[in-house]
C-alpha positions in Angstrom: -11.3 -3.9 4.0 -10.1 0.0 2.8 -8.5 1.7 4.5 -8.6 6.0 4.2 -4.8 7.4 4.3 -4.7 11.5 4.4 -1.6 13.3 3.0 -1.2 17.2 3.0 -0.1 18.6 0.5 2.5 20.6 1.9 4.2 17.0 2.9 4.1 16.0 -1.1 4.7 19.0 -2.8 8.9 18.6 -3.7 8.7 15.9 -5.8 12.0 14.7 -5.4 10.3 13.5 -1.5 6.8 12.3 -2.4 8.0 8.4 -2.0 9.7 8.7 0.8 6.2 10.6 2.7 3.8 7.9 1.1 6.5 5.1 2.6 6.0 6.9 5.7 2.3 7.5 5.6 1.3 3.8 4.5 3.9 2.6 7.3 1.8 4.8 10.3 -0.9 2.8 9.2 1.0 -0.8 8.9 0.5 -1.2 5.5 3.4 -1.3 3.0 3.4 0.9 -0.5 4.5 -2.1 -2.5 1.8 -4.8 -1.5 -1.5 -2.6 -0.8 -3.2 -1.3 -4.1 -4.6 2.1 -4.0 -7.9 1.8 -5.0 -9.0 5.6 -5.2 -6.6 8.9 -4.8 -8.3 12.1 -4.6 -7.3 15.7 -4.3 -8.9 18.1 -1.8 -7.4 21.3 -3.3 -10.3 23.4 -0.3 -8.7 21.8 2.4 -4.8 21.2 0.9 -5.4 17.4 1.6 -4.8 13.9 -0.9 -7.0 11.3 0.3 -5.8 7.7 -0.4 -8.6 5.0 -0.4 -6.2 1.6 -0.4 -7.6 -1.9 -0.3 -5.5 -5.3 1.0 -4.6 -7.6 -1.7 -6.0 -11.4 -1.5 -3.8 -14.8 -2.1 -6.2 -16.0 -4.8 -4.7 -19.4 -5.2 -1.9 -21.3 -3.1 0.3 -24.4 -4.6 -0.6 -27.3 -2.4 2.1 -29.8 -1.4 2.7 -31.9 -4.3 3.4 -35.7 -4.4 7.0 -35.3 -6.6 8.7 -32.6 -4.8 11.6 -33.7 -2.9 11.5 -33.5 1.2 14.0 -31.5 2.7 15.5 -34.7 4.9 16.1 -36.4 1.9 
């Protein structure tokens, strides 16, 4: 599921605080910068707006329990 993020660019212009706004941006929404991917990132220059299009990553695989690890009460 994507979800649509909306940044103005008066809020991303000094690029010595662009991180710190996405952080803030993708945390309003309850997603984190460094798991989501951002799938699209557009520029509105009309409106003064970037628009984020960011998906959710999927586990594609998980390591079952295997049969010669060691228990943790042994």
């Amino acid at each position: 599921m994507a979800k649509e993020l909306k940044i103005a660019h008066d809020k991303i212009r000094d690029p010595q605080t662009i991180t710190q706004v996405q952080e803030q941006v993708f945390a309003e929404h309850s997603l984190d910068m460094h798991k989501h991917e951002v799938d699209r990132l557009e520029d509105d220059h009309t409106k003064g707006v970037r628009i984020l299009t960011v998906k959710t990553p999927r586990s594609f695989f998980s390591v079952p329990d295997l049969p010669w690890t060691r228990k943790a009460d042994d």
